[in-house]
N, C-alpha and C positions, 0 to 999 in steps of 0.2 A: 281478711288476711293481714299479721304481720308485716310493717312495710323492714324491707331491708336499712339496716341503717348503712349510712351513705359518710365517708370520710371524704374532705376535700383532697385533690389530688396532691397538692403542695407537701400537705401533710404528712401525710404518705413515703413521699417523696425524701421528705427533711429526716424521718424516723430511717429510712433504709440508711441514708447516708450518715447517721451517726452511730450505726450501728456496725457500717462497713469500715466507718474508721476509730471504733474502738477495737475492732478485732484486728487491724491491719497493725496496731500500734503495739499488740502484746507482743510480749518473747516465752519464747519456750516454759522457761521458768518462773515464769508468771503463776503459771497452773502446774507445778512441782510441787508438793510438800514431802517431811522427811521423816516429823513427827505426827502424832504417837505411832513408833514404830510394835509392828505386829510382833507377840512373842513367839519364838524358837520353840517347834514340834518337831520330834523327831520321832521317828516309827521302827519299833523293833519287834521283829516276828511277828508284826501286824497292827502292833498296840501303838496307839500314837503316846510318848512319852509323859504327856498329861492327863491317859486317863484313870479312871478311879477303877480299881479292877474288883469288881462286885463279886466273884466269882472265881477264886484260884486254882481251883480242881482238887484242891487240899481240906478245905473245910467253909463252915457254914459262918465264918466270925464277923460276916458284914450283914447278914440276914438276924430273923428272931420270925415266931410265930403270927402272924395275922391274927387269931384268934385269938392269943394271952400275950399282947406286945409287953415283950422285954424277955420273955421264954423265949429257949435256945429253938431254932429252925427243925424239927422234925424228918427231914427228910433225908433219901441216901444217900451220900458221896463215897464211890466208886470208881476206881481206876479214872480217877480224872473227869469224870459226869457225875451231873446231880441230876438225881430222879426221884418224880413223884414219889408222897410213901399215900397209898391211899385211903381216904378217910380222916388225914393226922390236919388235913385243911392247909389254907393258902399258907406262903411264907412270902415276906417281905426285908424287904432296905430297910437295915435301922435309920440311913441316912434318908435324907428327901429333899427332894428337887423340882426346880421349875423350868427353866430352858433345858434342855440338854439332845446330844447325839448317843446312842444308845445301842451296840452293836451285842448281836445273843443267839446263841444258834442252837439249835433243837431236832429232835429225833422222834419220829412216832414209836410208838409201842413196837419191838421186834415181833411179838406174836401179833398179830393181826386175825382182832375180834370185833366184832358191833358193825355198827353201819350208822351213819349219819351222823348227829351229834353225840353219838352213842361211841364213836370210834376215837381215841389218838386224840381224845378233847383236851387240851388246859391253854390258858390265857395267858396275858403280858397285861395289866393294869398299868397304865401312865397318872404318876400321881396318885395312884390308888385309886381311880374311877372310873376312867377309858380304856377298853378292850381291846387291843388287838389280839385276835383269835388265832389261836393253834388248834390245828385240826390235822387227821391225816387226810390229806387231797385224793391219794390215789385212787380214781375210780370211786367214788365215796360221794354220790349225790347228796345235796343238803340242800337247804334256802341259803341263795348265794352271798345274803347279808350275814352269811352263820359261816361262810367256808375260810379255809385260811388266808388270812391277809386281808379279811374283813377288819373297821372298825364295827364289831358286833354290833348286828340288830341293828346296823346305821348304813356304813357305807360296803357294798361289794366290792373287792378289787377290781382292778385296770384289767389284769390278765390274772390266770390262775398259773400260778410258777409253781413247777413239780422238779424233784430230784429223785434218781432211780430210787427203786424200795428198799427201806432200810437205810436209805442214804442220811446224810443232813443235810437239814435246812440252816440258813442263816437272814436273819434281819438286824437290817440296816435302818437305824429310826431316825427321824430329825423332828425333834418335838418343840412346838412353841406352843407353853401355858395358859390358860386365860386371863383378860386382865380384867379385874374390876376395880372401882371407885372405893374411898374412903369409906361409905355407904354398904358397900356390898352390890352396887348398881352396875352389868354386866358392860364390859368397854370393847372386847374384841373378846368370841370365842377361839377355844382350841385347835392349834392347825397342826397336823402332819404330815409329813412324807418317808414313804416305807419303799425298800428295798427289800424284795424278796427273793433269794438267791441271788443278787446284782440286777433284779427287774424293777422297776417303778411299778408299786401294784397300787402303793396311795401317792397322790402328789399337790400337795399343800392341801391337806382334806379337809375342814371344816369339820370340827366334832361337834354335836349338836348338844351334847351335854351328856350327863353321866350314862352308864351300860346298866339298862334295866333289860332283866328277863321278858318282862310281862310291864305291857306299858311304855310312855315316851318317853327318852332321857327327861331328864331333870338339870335344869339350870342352877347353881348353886353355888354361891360364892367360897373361895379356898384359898389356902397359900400354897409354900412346897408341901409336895405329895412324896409317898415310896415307891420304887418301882414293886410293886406286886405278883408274883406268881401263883399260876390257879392250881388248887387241886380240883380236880373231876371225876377221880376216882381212876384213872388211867395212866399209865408208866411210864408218861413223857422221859424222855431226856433233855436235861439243857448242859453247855457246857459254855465256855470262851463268855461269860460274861463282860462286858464292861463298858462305861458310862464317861462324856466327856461336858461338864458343864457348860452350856453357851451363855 
């Protein structure tokens, strides 16, 4: 066995007491500081005053096509929602980002057909890699690593949060990126925390690496990413986009 290491009592002794009279001797203001002071957010009709508003309910002028980047966004904007158009493929952020807060609210299909992954399917891509899943929850069994507010094919959420049918849904994201080395040599994975309807369904999650179908993420060095929207071939709505740099 380990023998315990053994300090002389004096010693002891001597450390409490220079310790009890370095704290007796501070003043309040000691441990006050004034600078760098935090900048002024202000919040209007929900939007905190700095964020990037990805999504105006007007048109596609911050998005472009996923599959021919720099082509105009394909998809419908209607009375203030954007919806899948299906088959025309994902749209994305022309801009791209690494930390950020990320608030987006979405709608399943109003007709209600399929079942499983087959139902109310398209995604949220952090960075253009990492999946957070949109699905319609209602009644709708699936593999729980597939259901809404999974990090797809990785993490299952906390709790399943529903809103009546036809309702929306809104997510709440707090994203921090990967860091790698000069090298490309991996320094901290992907973390998140998702609010689902105002639930914690992810909370500081460990992403393990990119969203593969078939097979284990993949580790892979990046910079800033876009945020990415799935086409699935299904009539999501999303609406209230917008994004707040950290």
């Amino acid at each position: 066995m380990t023998p315990h290491l053994r300090y002389p009592l004096g010693l002891l002794l001597s450390l409490l007491t220079c310790s009890l009279f370095a704290q007796s001797h501070f003043k309040p203001e000691d441990t006050e500081f004034y600078t760098p002071k935090p900048p002024v957010v202000t919040v209007t009709n929900t939007i905190p005053s700095d964020a990037i508003i990805l999504f105006n309910g007007v048109d596609l002028s911050k998005w472009e096509s996923s599959t021919t980047p720099g082509a105009a966004a394909p998809w419908t904007v209607n009375n203030n929602i954007l919806t899948v158009k299906p088959s025309s493929g994902n749209i994305q952020t022309k801009d791209k980002f690494d930390d950020f807060q990320l608030h987006i609210e979405w709608q399943s299909p109003l007709v209600v057909k399929g079942n499983g992954q087959g139902r109310g399917n398209s995604g949220i891509f952090l960075q253009g890699l990492y999946e957070l899943q949109v699905l319609d929850n209602q009644d709708n069994p699936t593999y729980t690593n597939g259901q809404a507010g999974s990090i797809y094919k990785q993490r299952p959420p906390l709790v399943e949060a529903r809103v009546a049918p036809q309702g929306w849904h809104t997510y709440d994201i707090l994203y921090t990126a990967p860091r790698f080395n000069k090298d490309g040599m991996l320094i901290s994975k992907a973390r998140v925390t998702v609010l689902h309807n105002g639930i914690v369904v992810q909370l500081n999650t460990e992403i393990e690496g990119t969203t593969e179908y078939i097979g284990l993420p993949q580790l892979k060095a990046h910079g800033a990413g876009p945020i990415i929207l799935q086409d699935h071939g299904d009539l999501v709505n999303y609406r209230n986009i917008w994004l707040r740099r950290l």
